[in-house]
VEXROMI-273885 format. One record per residue (C-alpha): z, y, x; residue number from 1; residue in one letter. Coordinates in nm, 2 decimals. Layout:
<nodes>
<z=Z&y=Y&x=X&pos=NUM&code=a>;
...
</nodes>
This chain:
<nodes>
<z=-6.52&y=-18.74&x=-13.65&pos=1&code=x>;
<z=-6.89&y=-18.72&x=-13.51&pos=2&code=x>;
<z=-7.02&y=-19.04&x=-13.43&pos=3&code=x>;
<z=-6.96&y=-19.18&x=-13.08&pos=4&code=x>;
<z=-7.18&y=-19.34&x=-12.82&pos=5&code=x>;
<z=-7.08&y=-19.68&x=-12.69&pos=6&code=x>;
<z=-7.22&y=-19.85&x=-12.39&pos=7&code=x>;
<z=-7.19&y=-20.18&x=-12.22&pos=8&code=x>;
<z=-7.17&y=-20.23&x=-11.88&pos=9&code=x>;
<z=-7.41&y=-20.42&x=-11.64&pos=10&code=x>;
<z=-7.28&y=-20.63&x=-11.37&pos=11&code=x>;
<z=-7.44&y=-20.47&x=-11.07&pos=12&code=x>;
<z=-7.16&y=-20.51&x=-10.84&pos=13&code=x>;
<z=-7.08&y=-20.90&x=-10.86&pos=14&code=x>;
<z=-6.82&y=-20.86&x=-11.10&pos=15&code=x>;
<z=-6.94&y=-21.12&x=-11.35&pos=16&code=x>;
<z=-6.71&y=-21.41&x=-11.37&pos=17&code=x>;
<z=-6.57&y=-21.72&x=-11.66&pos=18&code=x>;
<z=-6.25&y=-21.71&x=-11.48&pos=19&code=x>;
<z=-6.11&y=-21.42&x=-11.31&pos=20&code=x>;
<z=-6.17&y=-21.37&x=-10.92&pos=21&code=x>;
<z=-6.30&y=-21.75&x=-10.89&pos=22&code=x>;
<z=-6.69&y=-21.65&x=-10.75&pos=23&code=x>;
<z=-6.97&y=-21.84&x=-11.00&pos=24&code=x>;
<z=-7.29&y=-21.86&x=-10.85&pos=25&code=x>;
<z=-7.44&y=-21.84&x=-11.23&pos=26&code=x>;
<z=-7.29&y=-21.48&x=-11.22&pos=27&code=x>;
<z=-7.37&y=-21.32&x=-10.93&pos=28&code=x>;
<z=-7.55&y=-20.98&x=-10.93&pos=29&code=x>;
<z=-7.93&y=-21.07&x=-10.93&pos=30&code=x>;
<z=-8.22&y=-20.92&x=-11.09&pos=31&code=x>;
<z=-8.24&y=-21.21&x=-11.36&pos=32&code=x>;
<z=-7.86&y=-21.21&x=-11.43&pos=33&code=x>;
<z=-7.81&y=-20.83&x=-11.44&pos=34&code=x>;
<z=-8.16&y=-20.79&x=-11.65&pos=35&code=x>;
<z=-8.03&y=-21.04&x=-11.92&pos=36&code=x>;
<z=-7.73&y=-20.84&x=-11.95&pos=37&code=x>;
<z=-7.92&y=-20.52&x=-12.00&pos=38&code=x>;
<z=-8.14&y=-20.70&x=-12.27&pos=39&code=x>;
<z=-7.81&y=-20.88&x=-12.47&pos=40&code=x>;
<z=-7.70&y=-20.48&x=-12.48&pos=41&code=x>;
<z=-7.99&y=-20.40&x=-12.65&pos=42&code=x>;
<z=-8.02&y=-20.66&x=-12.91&pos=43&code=x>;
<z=-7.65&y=-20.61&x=-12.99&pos=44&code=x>;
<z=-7.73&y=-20.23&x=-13.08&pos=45&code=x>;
<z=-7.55&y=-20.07&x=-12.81&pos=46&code=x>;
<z=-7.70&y=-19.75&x=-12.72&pos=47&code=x>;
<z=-7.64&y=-19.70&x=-12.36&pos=48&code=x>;
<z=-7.56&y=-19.94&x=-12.08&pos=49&code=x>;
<z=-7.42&y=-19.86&x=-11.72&pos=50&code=x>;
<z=-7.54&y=-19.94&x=-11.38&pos=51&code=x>;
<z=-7.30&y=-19.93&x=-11.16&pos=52&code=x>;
<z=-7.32&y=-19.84&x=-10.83&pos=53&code=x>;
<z=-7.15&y=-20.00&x=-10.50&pos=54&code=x>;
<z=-7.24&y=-19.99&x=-10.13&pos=55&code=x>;
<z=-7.11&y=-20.30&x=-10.00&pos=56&code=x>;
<z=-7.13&y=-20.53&x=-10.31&pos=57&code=x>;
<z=-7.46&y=-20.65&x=-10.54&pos=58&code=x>;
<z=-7.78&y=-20.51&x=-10.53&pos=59&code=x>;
<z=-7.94&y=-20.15&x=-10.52&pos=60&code=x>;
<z=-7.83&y=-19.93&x=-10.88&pos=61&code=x>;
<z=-8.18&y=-19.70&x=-10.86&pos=62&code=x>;
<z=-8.41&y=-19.99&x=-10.79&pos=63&code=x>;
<z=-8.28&y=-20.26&x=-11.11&pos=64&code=x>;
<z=-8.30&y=-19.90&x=-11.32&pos=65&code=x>;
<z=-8.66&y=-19.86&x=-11.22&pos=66&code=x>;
<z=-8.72&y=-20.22&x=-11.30&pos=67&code=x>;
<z=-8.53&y=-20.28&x=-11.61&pos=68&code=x>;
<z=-8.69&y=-19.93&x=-11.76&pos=69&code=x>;
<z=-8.96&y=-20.07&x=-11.84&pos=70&code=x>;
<z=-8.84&y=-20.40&x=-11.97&pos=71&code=x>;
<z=-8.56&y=-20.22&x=-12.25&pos=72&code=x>;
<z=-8.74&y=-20.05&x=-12.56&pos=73&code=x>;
<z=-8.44&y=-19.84&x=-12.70&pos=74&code=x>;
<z=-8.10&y=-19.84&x=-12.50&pos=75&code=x>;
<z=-8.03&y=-19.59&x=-12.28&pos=76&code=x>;
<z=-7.95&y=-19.64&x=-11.89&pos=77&code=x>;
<z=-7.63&y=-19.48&x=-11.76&pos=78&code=x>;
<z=-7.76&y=-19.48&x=-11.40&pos=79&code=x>;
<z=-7.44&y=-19.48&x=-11.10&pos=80&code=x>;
<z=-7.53&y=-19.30&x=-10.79&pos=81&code=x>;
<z=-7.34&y=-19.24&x=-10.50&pos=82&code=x>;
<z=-7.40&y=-18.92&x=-10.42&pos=83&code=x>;
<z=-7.29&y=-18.96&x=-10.03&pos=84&code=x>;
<z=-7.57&y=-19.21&x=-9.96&pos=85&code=x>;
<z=-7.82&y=-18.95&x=-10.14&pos=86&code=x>;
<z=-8.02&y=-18.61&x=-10.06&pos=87&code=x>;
<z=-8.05&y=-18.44&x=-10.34&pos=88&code=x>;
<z=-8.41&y=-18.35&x=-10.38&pos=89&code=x>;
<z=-8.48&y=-18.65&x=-10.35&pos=90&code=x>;
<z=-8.29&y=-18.79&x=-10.62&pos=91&code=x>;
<z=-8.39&y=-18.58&x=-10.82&pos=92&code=x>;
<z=-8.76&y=-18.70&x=-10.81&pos=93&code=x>;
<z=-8.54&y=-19.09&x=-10.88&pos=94&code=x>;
<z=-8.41&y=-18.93&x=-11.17&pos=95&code=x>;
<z=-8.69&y=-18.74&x=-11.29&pos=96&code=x>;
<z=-8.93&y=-19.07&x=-11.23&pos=97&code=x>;
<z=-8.71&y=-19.34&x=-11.40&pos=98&code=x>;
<z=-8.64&y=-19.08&x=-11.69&pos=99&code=x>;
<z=-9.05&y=-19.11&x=-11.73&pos=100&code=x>;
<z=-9.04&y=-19.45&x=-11.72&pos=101&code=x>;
<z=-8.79&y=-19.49&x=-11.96&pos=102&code=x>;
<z=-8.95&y=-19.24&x=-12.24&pos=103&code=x>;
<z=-8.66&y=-19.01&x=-12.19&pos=104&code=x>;
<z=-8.34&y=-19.21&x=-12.20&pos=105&code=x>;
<z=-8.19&y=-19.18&x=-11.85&pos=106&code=x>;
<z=-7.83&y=-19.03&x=-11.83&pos=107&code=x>;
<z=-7.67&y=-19.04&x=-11.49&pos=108&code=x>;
<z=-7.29&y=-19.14&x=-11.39&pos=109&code=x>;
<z=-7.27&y=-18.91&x=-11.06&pos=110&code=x>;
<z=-7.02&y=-19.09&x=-10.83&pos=111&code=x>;
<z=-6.83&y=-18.86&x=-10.56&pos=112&code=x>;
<z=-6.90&y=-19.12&x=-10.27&pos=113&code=x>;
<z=-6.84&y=-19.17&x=-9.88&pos=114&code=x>;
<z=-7.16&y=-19.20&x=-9.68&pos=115&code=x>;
<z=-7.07&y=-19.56&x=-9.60&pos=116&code=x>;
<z=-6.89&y=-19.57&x=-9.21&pos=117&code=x>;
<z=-6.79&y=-19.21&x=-9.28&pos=118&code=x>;
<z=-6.48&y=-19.10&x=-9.47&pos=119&code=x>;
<z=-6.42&y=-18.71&x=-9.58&pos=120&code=x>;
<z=-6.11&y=-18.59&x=-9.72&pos=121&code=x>;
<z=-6.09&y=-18.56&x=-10.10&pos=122&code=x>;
<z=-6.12&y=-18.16&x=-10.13&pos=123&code=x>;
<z=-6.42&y=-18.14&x=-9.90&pos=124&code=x>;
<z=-6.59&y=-18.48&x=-10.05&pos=125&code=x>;
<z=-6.56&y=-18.36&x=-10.44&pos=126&code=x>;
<z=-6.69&y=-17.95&x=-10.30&pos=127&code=x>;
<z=-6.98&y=-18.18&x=-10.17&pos=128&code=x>;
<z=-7.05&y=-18.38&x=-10.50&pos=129&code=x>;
<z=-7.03&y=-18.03&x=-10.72&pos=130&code=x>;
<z=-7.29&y=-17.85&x=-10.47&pos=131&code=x>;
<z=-7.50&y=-18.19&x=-10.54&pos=132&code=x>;
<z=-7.46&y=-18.17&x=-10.92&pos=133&code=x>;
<z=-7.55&y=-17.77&x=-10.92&pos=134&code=x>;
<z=-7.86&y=-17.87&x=-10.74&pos=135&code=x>;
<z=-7.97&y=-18.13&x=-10.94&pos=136&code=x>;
<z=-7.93&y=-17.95&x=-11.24&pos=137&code=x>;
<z=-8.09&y=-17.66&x=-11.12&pos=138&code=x>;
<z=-8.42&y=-17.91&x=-10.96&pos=139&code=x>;
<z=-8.42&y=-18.10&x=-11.31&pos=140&code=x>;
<z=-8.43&y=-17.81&x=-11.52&pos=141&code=x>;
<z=-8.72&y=-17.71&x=-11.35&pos=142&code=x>;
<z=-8.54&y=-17.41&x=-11.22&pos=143&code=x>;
<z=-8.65&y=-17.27&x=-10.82&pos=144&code=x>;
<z=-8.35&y=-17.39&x=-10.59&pos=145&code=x>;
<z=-8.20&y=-17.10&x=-10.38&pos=146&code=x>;
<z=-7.90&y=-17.33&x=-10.25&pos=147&code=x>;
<z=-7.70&y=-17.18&x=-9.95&pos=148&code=x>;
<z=-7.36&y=-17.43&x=-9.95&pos=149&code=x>;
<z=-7.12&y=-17.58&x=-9.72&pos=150&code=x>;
<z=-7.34&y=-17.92&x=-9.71&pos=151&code=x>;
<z=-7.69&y=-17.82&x=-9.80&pos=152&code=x>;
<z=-7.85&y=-17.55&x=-9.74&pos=153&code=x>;
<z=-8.19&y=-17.55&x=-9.97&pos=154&code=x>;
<z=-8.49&y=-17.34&x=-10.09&pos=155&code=x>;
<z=-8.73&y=-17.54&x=-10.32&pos=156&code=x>;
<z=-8.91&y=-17.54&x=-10.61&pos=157&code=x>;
<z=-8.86&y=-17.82&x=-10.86&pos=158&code=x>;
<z=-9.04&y=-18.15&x=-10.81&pos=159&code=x>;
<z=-9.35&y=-18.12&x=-10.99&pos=160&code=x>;
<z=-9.27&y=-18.48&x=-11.18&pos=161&code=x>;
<z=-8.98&y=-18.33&x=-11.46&pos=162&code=x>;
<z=-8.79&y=-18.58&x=-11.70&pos=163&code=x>;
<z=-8.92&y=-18.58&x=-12.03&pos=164&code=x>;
<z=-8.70&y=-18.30&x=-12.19&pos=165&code=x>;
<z=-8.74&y=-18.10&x=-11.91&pos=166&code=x>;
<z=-8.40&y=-18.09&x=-11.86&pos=167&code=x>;
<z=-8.16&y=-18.25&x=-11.63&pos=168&code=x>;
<z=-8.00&y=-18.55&x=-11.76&pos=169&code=x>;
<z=-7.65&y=-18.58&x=-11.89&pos=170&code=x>;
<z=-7.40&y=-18.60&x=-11.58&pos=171&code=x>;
<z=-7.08&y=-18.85&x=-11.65&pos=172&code=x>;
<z=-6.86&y=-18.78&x=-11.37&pos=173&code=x>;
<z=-6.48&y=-18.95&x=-11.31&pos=174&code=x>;
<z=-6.17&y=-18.90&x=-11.10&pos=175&code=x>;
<z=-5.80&y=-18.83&x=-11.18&pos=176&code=x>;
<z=-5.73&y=-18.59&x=-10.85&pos=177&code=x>;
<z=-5.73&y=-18.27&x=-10.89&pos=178&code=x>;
<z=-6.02&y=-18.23&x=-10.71&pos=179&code=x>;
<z=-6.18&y=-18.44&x=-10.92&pos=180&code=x>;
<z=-6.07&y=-18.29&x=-11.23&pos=181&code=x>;
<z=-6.20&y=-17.95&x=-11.08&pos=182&code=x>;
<z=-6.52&y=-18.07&x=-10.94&pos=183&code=x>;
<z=-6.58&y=-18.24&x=-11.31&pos=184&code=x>;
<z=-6.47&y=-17.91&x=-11.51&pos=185&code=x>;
<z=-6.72&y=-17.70&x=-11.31&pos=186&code=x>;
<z=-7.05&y=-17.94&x=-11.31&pos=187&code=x>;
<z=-7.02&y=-18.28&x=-11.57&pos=188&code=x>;
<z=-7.15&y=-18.30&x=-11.89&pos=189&code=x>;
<z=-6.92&y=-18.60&x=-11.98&pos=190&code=x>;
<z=-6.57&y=-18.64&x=-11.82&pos=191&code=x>;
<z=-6.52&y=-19.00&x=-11.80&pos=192&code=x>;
<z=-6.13&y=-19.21&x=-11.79&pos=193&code=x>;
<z=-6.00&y=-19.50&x=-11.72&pos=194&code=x>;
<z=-5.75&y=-19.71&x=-11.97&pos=195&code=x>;
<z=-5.43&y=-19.57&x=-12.01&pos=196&code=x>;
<z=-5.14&y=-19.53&x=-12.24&pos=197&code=x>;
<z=-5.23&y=-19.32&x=-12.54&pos=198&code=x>;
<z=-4.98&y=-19.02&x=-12.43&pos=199&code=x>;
<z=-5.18&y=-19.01&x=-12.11&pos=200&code=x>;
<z=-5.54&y=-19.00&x=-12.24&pos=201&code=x>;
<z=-5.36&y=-18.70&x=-12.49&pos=202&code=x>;
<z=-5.28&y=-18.55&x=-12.18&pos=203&code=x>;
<z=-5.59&y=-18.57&x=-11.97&pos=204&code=x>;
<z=-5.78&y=-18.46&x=-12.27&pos=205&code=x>;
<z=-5.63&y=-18.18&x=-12.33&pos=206&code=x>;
<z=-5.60&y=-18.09&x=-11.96&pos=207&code=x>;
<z=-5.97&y=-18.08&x=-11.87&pos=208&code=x>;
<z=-6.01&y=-17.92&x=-12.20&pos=209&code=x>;
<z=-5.83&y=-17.61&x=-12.05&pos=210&code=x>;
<z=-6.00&y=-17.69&x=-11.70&pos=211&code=x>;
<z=-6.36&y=-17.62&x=-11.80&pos=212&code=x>;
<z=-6.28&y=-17.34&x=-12.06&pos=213&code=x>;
<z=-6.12&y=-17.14&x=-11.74&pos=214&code=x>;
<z=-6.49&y=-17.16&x=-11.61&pos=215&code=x>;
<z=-6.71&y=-17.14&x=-11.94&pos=216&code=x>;
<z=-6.78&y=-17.43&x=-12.01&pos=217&code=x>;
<z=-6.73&y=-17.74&x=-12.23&pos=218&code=x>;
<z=-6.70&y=-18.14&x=-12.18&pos=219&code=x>;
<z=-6.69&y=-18.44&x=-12.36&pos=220&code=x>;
<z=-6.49&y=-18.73&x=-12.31&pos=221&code=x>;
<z=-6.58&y=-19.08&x=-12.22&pos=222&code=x>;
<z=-6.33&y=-19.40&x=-12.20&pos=223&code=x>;
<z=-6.41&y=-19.69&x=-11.94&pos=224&code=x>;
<z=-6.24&y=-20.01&x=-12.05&pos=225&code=x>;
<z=-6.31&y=-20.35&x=-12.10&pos=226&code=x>;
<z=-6.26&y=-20.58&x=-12.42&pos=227&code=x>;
<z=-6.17&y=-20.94&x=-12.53&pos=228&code=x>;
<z=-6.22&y=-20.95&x=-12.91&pos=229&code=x>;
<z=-6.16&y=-21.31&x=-13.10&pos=230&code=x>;
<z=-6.13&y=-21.36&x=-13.49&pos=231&code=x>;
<z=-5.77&y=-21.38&x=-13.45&pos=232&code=x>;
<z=-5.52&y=-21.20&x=-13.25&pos=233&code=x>;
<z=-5.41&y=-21.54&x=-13.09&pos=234&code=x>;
<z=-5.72&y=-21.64&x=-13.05&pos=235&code=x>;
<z=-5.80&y=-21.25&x=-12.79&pos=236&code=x>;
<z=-5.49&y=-21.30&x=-12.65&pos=237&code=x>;
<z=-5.54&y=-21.67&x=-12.56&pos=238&code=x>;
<z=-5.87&y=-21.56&x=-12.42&pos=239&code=x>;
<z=-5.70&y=-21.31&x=-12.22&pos=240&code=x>;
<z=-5.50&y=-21.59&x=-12.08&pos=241&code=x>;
<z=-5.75&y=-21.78&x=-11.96&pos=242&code=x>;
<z=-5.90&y=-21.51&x=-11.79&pos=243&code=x>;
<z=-5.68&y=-21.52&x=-11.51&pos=244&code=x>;
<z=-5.61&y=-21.89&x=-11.55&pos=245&code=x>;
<z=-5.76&y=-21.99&x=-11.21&pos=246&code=x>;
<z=-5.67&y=-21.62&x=-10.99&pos=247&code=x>;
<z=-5.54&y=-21.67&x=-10.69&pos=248&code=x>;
<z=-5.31&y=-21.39&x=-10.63&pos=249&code=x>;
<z=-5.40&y=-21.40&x=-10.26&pos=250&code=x>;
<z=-5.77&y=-21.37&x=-10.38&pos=251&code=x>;
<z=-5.67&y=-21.08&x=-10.66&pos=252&code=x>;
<z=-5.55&y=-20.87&x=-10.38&pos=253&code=x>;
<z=-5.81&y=-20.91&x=-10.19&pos=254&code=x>;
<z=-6.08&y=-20.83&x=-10.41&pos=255&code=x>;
<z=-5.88&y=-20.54&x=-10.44&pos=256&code=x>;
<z=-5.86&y=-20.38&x=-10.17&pos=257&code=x>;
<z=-6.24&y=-20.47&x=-10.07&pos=258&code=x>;
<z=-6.37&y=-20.17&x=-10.33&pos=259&code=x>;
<z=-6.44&y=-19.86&x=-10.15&pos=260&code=x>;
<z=-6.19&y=-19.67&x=-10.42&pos=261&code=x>;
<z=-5.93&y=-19.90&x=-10.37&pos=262&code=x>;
<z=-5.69&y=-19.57&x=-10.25&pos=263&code=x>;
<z=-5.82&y=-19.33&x=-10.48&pos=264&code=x>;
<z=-5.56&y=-19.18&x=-10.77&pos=265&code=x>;
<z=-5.77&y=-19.35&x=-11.03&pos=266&code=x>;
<z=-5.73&y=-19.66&x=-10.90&pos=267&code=x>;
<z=-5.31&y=-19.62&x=-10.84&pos=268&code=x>;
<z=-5.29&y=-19.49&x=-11.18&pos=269&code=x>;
<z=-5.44&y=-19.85&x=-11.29&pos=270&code=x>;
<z=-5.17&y=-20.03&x=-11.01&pos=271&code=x>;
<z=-4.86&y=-19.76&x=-11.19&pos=272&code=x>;
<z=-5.01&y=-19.90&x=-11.53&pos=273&code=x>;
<z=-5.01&y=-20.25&x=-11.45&pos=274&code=x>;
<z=-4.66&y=-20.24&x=-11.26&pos=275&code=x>;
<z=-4.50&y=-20.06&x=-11.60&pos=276&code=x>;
<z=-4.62&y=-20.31&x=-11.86&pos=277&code=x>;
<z=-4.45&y=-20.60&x=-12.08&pos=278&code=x>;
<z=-4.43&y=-20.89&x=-11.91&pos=279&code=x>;
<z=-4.70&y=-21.02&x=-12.08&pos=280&code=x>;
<z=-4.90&y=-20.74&x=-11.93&pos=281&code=x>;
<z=-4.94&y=-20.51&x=-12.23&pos=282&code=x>;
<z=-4.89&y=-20.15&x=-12.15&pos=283&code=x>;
<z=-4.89&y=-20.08&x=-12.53&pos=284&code=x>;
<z=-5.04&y=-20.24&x=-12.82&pos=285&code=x>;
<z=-5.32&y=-20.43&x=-12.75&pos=286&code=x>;
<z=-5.38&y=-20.28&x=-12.41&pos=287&code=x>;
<z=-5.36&y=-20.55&x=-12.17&pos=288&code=x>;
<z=-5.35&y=-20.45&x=-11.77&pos=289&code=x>;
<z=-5.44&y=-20.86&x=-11.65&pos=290&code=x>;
<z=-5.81&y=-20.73&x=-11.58&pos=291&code=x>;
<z=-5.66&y=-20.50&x=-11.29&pos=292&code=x>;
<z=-5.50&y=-20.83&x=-11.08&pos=293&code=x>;
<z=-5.86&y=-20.95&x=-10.99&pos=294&code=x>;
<z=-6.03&y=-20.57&x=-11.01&pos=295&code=x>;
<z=-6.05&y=-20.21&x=-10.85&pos=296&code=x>;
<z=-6.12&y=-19.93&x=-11.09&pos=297&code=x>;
<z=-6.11&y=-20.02&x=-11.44&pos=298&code=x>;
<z=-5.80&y=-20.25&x=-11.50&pos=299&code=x>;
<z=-5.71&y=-20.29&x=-11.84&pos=300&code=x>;
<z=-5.84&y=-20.44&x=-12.16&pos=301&code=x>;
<z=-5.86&y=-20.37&x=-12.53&pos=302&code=x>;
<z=-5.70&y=-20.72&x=-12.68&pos=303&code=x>;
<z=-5.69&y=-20.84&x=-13.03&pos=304&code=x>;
<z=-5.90&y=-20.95&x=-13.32&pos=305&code=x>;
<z=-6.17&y=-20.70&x=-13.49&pos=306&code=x>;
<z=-5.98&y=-20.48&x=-13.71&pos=307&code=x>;
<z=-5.71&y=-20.44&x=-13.39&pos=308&code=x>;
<z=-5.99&y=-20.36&x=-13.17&pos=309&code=x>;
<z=-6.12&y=-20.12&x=-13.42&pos=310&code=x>;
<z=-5.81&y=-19.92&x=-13.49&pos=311&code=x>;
<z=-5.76&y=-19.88&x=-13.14&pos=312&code=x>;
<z=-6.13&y=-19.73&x=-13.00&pos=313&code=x>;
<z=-6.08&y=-19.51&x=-13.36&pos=314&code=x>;
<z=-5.75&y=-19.41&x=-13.26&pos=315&code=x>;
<z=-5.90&y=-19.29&x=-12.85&pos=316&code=x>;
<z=-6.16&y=-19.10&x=-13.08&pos=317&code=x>;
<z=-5.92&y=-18.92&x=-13.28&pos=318&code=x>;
<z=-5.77&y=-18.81&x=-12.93&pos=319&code=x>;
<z=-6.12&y=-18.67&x=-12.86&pos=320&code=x>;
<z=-6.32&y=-18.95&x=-12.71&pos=321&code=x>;
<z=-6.70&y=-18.93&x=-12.77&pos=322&code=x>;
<z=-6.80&y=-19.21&x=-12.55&pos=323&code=x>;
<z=-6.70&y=-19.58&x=-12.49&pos=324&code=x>;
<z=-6.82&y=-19.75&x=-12.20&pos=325&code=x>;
<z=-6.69&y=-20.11&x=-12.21&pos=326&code=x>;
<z=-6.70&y=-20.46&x=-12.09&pos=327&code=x>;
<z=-6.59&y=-20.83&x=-12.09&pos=328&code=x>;
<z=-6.59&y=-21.13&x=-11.92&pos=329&code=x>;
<z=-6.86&y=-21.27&x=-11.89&pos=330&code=x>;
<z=-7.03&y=-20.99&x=-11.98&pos=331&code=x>;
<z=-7.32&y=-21.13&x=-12.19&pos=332&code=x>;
<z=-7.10&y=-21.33&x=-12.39&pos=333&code=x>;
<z=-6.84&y=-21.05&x=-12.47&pos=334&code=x>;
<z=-7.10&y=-20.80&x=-12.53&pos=335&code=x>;
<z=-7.25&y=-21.05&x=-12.77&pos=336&code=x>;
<z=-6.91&y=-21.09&x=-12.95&pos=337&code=x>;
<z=-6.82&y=-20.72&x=-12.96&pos=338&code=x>;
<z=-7.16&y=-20.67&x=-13.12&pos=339&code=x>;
<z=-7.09&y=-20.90&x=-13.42&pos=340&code=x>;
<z=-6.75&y=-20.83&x=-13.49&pos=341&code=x>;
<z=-6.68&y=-20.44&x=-13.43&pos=342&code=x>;
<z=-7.01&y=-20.22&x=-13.32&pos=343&code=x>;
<z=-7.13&y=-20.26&x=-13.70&pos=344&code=x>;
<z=-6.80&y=-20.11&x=-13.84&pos=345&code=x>;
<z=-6.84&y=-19.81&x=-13.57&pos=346&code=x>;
<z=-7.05&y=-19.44&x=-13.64&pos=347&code=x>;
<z=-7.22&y=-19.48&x=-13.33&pos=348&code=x>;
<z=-7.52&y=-19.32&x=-13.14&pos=349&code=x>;
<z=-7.64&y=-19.18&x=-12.83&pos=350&code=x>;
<z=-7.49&y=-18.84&x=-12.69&pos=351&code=x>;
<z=-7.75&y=-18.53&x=-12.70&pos=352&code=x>;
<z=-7.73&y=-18.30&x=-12.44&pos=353&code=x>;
<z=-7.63&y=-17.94&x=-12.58&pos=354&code=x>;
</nodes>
């Protein structure tokens, strides 16, 4: 297998916490807090880090990447942006600028968003995102923009400021519709999921596989879950435990429901998963769905001790997974842990474009 590409995941969004859905003011999305996680990242030798990106929760995902760039001396920064709340010339120039900054290690997670206070329906929101993606690909590969679309209609030439390659930047793109499988087939670089049984990931792979071949083209694979790692099985699982020791499931619920995906077939996929497992909340071995009763999106963890952990993210890679974006609570601490105990034991590295 080539060597994968794993990432951690800064807090952006106030979802930093000791104990599940029980707010800490140490935690909370500032600059300082968010920066600190960035920086444990890079001295534990991950090579990419994502900046997530939400309207209504934490602070601004294109301002802390402009900021942090020039603090982080290797990583990469897997910039979220919401591409409802954007015009696309213009963040293009964002991209092109930070990419600058950062000596050429920006990569971009493209987010199919609402303009916040306006909803559109699935079909017509994901045809908006891929008209977005094919003109800032076009913009940042320095390619004249002849755009006539549904939602933009555009004749430019490229910003004079370019990313360092010259090229656009990677695009990581998500969503289990069918929309969103489409939209992702005809415009991402990487496609990325969320955790779910083995069979499923097969599936998905293989599906969007087929999906982007029908339109010439190719994708990698990227895998969004978080981690609890301990010495010792007992030890993770007892971890795990104490994750939710304190959740309210009142407070789970609504935590919940205040994510702007909280209806989107990602996110009920997660609720299916959770609602299928062990009682323990294992929808297989080692994959705990706990995280997803205080948590949109992402809702399941990768629980055991190192060699378990291991075996698992090798096992996702032989299904065809060349990227890893994970997390833990809290999310300096686990990143420090997963750093000693597994990312030494992985063939890992930053994805190329090409």
């Amino acid at each position: 297998m080539d060597r994968c590409e794993v990432s951690w995941f800064s807090a952006l969004c106030d979802d930093d916490y000791e104990f599940l859905g029980v707010p800490d003011e140490r935690l909370r999305s500032t600059l300082e807090h968010c920066r600190d996680i960035v920086l444990q990242a890079e001295t534990g030798g991950f090579d990419n880090v994502l900046l997530p990106s939400g309207y209504a929760l934490g602070i601004d995902t294109t301002a802390f990447a402009a900021a942090i760039a020039v603090l982080v001396r290797r990583i990469r920064l897997l910039m979220a942006v919401r591409i409802g709340e954007s015009w696309p010339p213009q963040l293009a120039r964002q991209i092109a600028t930070i990419d600058r900054i950062l000596g050429g290690r920006l990569t971009v997670n493209i987010i199919s968003s609402d303009l916040p206070g306006e909803k559109l329906d699935s079909a017509p929101r994901y045809a908006r995102t891929l008209e977005a993606m094919h003109i800032l690909r076009t913009l940042l590969d320095g390619r004249p923009l002849d755009h006539d679309g549904t939602f933009w209609k555009l004749k430019l030439d490229p910003p004079r400021v370019t990313t360092v390659s010259g090229a656009c930047p990677l695009f990581y793109f998500g969503g289990l519709s069918d929309d969103a499988r489409e939209a992702a087939a005809k415009g991402a670089d990487v496609y990325l999921m969320w955790p779910d049984r083995m069979e499923a990931v097969r599936e998905i792979v293989a599906d969007l596989r087929a999906r982007a071949a029908r339109h010439g083209r190719s994708l990698r694979f990227g895998y969004r879950v978080h981690v609890v790692v301990r010495e010792t099985e007992a030890e993770a699982r007892a971890a795990a435990d104490r994750l939710l020791s304190r959740l309210d499931d009142a407070e789970g619920a609504a935590i919940r429901a205040k994510s702007l995906d909280s209806q989107s077939a990602g996110v009920r996929r997660q609720a299916e998963l959770r609602e299928t497992a062990s009682r323990e909340g294992y929808a297989e071995d080692n994959l705990w769905t706990g995280i997803g009763r205080a948590r949109s999106g992402c809702g399941a963890a990768i629980v055991g001790d190192p060699d378990q952990v291991l075996a698992k993210l090798q096992a996702y890679r032989a299904e065809g997974i060349d990227a890893f974006i994970l997390s833990g609570y809290p999310h300096a601490a686990e990143a420090d842990l997963f750093a000693r105990h597994v990312l030494p034991r992985l063939d890992h590295g930053p994805l190329e474009a090409g």
